[in-house]
DRENTI-494875 format. One line per field, with one value per residue (C-alpha): residue in three letters; chain; residue number from 1; x, y, z. Coordinates in steps of 0.05 Angstrom, whole numbers, padded with zeros to 5 digits. Layout:
# residues N
papa = [ALA; ...]
gumar = [A; ...]
marza = [NUM; ...]
c1 = [X; ...]
c2 = [Y; ...]
c3 = [Z; ...]
END
This chain:
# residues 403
papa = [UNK; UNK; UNK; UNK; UNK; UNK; UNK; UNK; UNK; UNK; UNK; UNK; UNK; UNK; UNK; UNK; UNK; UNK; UNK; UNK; UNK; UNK; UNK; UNK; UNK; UNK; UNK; UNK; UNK; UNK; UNK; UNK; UNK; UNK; UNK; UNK; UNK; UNK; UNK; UNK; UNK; UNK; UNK; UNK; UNK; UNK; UNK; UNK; UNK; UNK; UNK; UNK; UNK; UNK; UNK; UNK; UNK; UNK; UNK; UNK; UNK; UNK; UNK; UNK; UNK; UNK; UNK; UNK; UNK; UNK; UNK; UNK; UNK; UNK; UNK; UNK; UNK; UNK; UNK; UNK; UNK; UNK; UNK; UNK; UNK; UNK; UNK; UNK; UNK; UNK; UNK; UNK; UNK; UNK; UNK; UNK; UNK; UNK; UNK; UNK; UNK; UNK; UNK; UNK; UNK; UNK; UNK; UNK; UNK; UNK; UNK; UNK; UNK; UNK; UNK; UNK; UNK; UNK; UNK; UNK; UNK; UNK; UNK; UNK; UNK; UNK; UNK; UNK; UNK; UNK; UNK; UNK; UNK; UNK; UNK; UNK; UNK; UNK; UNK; UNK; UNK; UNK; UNK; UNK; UNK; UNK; UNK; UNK; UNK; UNK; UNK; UNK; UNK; UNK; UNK; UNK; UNK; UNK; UNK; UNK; UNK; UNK; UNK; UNK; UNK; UNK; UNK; UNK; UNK; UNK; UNK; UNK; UNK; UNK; UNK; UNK; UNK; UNK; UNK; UNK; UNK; UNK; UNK; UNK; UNK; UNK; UNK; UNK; UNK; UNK; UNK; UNK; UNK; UNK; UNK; UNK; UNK; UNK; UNK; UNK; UNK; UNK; UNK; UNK; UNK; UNK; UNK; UNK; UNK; UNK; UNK; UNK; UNK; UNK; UNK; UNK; UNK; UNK; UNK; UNK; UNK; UNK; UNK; UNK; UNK; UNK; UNK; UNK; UNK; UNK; UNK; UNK; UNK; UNK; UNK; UNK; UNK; UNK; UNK; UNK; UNK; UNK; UNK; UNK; UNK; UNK; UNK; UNK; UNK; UNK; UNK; UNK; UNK; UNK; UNK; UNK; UNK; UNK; UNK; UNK; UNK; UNK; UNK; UNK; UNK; UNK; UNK; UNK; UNK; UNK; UNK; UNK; UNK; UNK; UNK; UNK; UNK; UNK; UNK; UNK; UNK; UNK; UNK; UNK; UNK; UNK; UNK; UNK; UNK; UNK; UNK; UNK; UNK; UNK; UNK; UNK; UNK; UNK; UNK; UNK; UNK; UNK; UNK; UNK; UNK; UNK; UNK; UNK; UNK; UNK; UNK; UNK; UNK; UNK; UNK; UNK; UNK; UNK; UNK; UNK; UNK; UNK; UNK; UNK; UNK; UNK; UNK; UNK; UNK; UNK; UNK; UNK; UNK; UNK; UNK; UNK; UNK; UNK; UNK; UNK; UNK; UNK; UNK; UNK; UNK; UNK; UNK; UNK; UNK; UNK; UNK; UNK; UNK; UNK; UNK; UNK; UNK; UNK; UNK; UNK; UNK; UNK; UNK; UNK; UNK; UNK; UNK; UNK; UNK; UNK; UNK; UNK; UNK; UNK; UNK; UNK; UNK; UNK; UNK; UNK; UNK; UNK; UNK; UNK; UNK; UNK; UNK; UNK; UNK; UNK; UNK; UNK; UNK; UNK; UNK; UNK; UNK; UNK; UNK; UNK; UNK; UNK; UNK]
gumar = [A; A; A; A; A; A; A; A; A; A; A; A; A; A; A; A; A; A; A; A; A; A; A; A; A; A; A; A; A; A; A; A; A; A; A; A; A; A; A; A; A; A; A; A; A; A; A; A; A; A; A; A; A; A; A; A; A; A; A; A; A; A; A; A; A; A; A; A; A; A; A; A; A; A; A; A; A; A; A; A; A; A; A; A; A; A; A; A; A; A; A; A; A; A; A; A; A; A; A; A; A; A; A; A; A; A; A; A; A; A; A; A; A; A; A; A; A; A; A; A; A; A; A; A; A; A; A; A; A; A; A; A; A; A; A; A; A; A; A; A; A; A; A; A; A; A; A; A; A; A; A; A; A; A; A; A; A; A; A; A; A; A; A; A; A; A; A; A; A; A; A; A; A; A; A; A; A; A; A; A; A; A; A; A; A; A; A; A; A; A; A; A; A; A; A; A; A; A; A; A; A; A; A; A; A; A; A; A; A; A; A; A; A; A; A; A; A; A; A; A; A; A; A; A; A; A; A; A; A; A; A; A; A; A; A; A; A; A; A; A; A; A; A; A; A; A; A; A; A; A; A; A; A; A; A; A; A; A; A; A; A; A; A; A; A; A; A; A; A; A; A; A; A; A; A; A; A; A; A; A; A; A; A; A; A; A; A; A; A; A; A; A; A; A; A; A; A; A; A; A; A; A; A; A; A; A; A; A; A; A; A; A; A; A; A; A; A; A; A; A; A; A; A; A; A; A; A; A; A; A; A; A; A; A; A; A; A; A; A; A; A; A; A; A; A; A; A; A; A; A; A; A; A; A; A; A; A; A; A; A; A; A; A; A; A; A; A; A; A; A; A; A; A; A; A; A; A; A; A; A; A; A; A; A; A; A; A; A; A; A; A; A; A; A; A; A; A; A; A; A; A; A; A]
marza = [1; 2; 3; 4; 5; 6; 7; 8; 9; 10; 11; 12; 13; 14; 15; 16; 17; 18; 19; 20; 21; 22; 23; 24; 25; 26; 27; 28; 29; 30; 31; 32; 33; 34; 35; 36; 37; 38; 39; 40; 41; 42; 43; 44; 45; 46; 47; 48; 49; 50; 51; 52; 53; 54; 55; 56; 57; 58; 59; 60; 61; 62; 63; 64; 65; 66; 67; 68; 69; 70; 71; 72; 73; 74; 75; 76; 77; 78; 79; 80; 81; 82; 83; 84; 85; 86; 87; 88; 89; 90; 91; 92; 93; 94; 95; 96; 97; 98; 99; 100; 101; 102; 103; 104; 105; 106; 107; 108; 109; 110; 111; 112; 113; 114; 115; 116; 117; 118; 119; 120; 121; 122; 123; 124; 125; 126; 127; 128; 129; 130; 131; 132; 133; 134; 135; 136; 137; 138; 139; 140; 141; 142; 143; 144; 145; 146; 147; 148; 149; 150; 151; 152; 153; 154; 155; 156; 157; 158; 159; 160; 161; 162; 163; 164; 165; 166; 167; 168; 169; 170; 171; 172; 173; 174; 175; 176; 177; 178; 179; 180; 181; 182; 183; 184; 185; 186; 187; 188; 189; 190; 191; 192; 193; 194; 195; 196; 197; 198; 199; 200; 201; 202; 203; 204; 205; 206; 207; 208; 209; 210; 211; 212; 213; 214; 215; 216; 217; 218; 219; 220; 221; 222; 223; 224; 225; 226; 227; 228; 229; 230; 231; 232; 233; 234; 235; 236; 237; 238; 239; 240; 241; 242; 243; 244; 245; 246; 247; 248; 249; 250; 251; 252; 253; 254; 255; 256; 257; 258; 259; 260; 261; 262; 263; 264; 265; 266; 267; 268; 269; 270; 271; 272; 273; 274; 275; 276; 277; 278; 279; 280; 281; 282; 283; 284; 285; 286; 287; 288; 289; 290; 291; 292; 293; 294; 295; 296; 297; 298; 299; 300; 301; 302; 303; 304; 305; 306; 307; 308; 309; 310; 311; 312; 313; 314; 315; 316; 317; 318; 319; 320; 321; 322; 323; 324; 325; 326; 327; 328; 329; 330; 331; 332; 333; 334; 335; 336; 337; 338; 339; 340; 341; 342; 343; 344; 345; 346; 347; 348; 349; 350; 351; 352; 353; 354; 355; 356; 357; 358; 359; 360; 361; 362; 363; 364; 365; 366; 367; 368; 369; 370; 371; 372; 373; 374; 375; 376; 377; 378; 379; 380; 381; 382; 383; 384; 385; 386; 387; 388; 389; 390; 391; 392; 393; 394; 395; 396; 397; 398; 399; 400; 401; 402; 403]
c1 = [00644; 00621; 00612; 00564; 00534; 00528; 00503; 00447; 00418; 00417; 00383; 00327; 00323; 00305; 00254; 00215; 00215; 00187; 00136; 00120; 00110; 00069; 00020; 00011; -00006; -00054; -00094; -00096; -00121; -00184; -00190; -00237; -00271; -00310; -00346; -00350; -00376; -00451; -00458; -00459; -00516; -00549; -00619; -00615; -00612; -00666; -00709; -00686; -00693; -00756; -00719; -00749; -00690; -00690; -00666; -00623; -00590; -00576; -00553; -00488; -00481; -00475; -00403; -00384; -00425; -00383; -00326; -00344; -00364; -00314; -00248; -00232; -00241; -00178; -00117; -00141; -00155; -00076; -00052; -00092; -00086; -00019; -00010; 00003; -00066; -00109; -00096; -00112; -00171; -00196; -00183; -00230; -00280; -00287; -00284; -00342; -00382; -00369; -00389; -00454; -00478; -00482; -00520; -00608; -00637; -00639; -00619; -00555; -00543; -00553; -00515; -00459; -00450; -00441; -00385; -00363; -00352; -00325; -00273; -00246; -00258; -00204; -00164; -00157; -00136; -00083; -00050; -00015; 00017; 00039; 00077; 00101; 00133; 00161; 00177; 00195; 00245; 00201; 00123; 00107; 00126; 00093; 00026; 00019; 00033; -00013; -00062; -00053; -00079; -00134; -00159; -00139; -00173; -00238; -00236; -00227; -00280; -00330; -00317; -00333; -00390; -00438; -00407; -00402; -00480; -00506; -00469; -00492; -00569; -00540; -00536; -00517; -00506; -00448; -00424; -00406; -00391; -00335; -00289; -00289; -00233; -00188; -00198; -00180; -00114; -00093; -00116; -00078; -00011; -00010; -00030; 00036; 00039; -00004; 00052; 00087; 00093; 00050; 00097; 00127; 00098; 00148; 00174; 00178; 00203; 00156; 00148; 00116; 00067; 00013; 00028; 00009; -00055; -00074; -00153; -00115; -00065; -00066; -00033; -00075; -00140; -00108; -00092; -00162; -00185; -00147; -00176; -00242; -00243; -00213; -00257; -00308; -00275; -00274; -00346; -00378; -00344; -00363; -00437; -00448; -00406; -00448; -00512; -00481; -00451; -00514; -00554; -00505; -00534; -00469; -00493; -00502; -00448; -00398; -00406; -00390; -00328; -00308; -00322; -00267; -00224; -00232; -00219; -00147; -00128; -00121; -00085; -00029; -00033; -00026; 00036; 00067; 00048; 00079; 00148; 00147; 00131; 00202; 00229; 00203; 00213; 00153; 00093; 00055; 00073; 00044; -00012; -00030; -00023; -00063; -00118; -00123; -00129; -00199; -00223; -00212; -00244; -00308; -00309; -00299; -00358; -00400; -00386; -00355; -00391; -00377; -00303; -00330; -00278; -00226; -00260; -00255; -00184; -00161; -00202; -00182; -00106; -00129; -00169; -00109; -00056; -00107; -00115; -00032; -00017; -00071; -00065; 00014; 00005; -00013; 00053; 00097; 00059; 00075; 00136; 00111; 00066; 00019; 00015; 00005; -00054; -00086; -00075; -00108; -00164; -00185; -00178; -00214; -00263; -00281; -00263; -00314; -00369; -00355; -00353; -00431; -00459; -00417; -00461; -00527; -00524; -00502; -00559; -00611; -00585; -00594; -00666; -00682; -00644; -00658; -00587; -00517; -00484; -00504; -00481; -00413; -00396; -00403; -00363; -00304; -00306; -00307; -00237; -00217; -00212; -00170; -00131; -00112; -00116; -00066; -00021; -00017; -00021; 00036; 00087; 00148; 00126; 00103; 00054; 00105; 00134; 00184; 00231]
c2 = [-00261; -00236; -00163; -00198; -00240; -00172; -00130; -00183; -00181; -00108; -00114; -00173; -00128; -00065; -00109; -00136; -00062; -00034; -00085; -00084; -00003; -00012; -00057; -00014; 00041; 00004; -00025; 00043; 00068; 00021; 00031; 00091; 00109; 00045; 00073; 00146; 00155; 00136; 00196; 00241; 00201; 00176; 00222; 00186; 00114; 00126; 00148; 00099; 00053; 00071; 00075; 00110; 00158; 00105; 00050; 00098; 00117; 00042; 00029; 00081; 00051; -00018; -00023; 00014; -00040; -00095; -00065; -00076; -00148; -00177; -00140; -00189; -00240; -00216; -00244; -00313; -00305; -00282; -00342; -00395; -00366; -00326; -00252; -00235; -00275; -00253; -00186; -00213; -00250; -00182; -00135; -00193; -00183; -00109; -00101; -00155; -00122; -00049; -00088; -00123; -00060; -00033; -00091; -00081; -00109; -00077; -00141; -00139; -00060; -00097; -00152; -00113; -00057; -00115; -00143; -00077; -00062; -00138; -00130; -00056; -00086; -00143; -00100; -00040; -00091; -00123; -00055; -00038; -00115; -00112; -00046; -00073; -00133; -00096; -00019; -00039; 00018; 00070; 00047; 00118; 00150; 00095; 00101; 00174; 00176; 00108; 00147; 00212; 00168; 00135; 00214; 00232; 00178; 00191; 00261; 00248; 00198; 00246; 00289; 00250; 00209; 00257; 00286; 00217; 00198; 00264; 00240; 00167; 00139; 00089; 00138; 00125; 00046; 00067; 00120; 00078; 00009; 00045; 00050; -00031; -00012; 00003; -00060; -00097; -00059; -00078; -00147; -00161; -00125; -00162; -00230; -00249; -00248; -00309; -00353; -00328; -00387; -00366; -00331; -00377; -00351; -00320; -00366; -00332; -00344; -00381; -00329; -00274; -00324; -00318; -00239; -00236; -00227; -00149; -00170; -00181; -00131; -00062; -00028; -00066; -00028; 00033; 00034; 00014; 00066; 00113; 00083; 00093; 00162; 00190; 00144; 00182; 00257; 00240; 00215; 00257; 00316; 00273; 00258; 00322; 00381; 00410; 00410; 00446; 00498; 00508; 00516; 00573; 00608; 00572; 00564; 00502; 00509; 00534; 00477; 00434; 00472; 00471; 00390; 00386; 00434; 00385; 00320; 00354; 00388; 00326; 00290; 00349; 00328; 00251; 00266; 00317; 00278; 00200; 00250; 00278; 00213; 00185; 00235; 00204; 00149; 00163; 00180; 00220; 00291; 00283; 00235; 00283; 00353; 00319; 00298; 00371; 00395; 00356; 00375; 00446; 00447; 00410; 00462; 00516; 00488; 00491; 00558; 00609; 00577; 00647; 00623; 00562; 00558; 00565; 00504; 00463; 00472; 00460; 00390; 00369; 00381; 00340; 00285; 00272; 00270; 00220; 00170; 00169; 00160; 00113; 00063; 00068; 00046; -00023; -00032; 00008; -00022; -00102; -00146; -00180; -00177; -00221; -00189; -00124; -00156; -00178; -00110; -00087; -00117; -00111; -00039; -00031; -00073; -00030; 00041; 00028; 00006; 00077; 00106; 00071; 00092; 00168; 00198; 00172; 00193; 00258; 00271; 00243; 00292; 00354; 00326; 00329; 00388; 00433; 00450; 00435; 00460; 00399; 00344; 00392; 00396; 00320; 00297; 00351; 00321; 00258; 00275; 00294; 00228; 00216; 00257; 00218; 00151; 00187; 00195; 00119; 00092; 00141; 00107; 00073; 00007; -00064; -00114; -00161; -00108; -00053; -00057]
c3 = [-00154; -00087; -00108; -00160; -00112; -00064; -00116; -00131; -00060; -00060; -00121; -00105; -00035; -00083; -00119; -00060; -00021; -00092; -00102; -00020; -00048; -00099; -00065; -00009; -00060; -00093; -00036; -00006; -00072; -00060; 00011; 00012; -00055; -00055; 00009; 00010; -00064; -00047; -00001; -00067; -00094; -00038; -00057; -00132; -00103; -00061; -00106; -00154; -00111; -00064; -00002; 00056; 00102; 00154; 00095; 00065; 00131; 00140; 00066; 00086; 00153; 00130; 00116; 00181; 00214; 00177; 00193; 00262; 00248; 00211; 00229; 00276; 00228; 00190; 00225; 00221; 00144; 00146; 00183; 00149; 00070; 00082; 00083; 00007; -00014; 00044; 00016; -00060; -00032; 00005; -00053; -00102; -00044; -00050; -00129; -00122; -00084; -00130; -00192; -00147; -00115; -00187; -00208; -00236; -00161; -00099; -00065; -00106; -00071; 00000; -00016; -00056; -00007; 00048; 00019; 00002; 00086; 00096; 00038; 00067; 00129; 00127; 00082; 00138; 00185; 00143; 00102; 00175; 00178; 00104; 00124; 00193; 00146; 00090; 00125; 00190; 00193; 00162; 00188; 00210; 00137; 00098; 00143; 00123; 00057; 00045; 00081; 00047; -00017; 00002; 00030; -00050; -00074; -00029; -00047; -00114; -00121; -00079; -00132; -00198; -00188; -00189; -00267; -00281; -00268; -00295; -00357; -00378; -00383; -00332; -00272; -00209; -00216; -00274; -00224; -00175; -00213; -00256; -00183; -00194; -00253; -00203; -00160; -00221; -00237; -00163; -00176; -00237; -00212; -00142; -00178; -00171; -00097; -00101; -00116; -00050; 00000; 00064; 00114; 00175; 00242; 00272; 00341; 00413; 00477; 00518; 00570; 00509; 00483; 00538; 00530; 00450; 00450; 00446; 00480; 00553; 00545; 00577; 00518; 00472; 00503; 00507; 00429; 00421; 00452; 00423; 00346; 00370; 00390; 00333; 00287; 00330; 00315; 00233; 00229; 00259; 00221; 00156; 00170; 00201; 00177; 00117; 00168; 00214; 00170; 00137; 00195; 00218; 00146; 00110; 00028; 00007; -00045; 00006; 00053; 00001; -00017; 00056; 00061; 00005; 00037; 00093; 00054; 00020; 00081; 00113; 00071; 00076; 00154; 00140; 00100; 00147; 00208; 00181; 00164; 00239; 00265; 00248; 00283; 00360; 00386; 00433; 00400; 00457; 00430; 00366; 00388; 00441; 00401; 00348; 00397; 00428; 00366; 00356; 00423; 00402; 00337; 00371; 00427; 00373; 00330; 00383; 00424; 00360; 00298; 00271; 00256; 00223; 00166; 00216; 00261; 00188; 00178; 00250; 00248; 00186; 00206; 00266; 00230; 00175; 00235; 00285; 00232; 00215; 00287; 00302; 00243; 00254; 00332; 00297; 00276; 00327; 00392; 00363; 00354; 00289; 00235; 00260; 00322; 00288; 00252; 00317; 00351; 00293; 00289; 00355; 00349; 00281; 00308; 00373; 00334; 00275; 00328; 00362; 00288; 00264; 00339; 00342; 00280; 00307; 00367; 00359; 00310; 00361; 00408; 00359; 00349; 00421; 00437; 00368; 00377; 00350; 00420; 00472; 00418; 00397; 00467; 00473; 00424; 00456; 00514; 00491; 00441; 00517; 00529; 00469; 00500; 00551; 00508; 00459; 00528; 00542; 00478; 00446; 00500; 00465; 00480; 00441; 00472; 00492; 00541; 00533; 00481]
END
């Protein structure tokens, strides 16, 4: 009887980790392609759609800007409604909003793409608790590969919708409402997780509790930092790369080949960079190479465009590893998963405020300068400071103190 009894905890164990699996797949799945696929068809929903630059600008900077907003928002949507349905709740958000920015009205776009950026918003800050409560052992490896699907995904979604709209009399509005299919598969195979009871909150000694709250903790700015600079390094390669190539005499048709070379070379980098991850206990050698990496292919962009493909490859190794590290610090710098959910999203918070300011300013300063150089040089220096962020942040320590 106790071999049966043993044998049926390893196998209700086996059950939870796989369906802990599975839902991390899925939400990753829906992370990115509900954002990035408008950039492919942004010139046929402005015409559609009568929208001057300016609006049009703002219509793909919306959901950065509510990522801002309302990542902060998240852990106390967690703690009142329970991990398991916060995500539910989150993932009904975004598939809303896909199906709502497809809809006949341009009010429907606004509105839709809003709760597009609040849905992925609460839903980046809460993947990197579910995977602090269900992979405590292996946060690093699950990060990457998590993150090395939602790059697929993206990539894969960059990819289609144009095919896709060329295709149908609906256009661009089927295009980008079909990616709501795959918000509904999530939400029927996590429906389950519903009927979860909402998690305990986890009890501490006394002298941690004034000490849990990343906003007055050292580390907790330091990790922040570090989320904001390399939210800086991707988005500006991602709003900016093709224009730069192409004024350096790039084709148009290469710089799109090189933006997908980009987009799959980094997800390579997630994976390889989660599996090296487990290896250290400190994370400063890998948060650091990865940072010097950026501030190299900046500095390269900007002095030897000649080597431009090279410059691609060396961010995108850099990009794929920054994100790993940084969305992994969540869960390796708390004790718990509700402190991993705060730490989060403070730092999503602060990084996608850097992220909707980074891509502006940099193309102000090309407009006043007529140059890609000033603005290149910029952003390296600012990835130096990533540098040092990726110093502090990648020591083997947890809000609470050392462990």
């Amino acid at each position: 009887m106790p071999v049966l009894s043993s044998a049926s905890r390893t196998e209700d164990v086996g059950l939870r980790l796989g369906a802990g699996f599975l839902g991390v797949v899925l939400i990753a799945v829906n992370l990115r392609v509900g954002f990035v696929t408008v950039g492919p068809l942004l010139g046929e929903i402005s015409g559609d759609l009568g929208l001057t630059a300016g609006q049009a600008g703002l219509l793909t900077g919306l959901p950065l800007a509510m990522f801002a907003l309302f990542s902060p928002v998240a852990p106390a949507l967690a703690a009142r409604a329970g991990l398991d349905r916060a995500l539910w709740l989150s993932l009904l958000l975004l598939t809303a909003g896909i199906l709502g920015r497809s809809a006949p009205a341009e009010a429907a776009v606004w509105l839709g793409t809003a709760a597009i950026g609040v849905g992925i918003a609460f839903l980046n800050v809460l993947l990197p608790s579910l995977v602090k409560r269900e992979f405590p052992q292996r946060v690093s490896q699950v990060t990457g590969l998590y993150s090395a699907i939602q790059s697929a995904a993206a990539a894969a979604g960059s990819a289609l919708v144009v095919p896709v709209a060329a295709a149908s009399p609906a256009g661009w509005r089927l295009a980008l409402g079909v990616w709501a299919g795959v918000g509904l598969i999530a939400l029927a195979v996590l429906a389950p997780w519903l009927r979860r009871a909402p998690e305990a909150p986890v009890r501490r000694p006394a002298r941690a509790v004034s000490a849990r709250s990343p906003w007055g903790s050292a580390l907790g700015w330091q990790v922040t930092g570090f989320m904001g600079l390399q939210s800086v390094a991707f988005y500006v390669f991602m709003a900016w790369l093709p224009s730069i190539e192409r004024s350096h005499g790039v084709p148009a048709a290469a710089a799109g080949a090189h933006m997908g070379l980009f987009l799959m070379s980094g997800v390579l980098a997630s994976l390889a960079t989660g599996a090296l991850m487990e290896r250290f206990a400190d994370q400063r050698p890998v948060a650091v190479g990865a940072a010097v990496l950026a501030a190299v292919a900046y500095t390269g962009l900007a002095l030897a465009p000649g080597l431009m493909l090279l410059w691609v490859l060396v961010g995108a190794v850099s990009c794929g590893a920054l994100i790993v590290i940084a969305l992994s610090l969540f869960s390796l710098r708390s004790s718990d998963p509700a402190q991993a959910a705060a730490l989060s999203g403070m730092a999503q918070s602060v990084g996608y405020a850097l992220a909707a300011l980074a891509p502006g300013a940099v193309g102000a300063l090309y407009d006043l300068t007529g140059s890609w150089r000033v603005p290149l040089l910029l952003v390296a220096a600012a990835m130096a400071g990533l540098c040092v962020t990726a110093w502090f942040a990648g020591r083997d320590r947890v809000l609470d103190g050392p462990r």
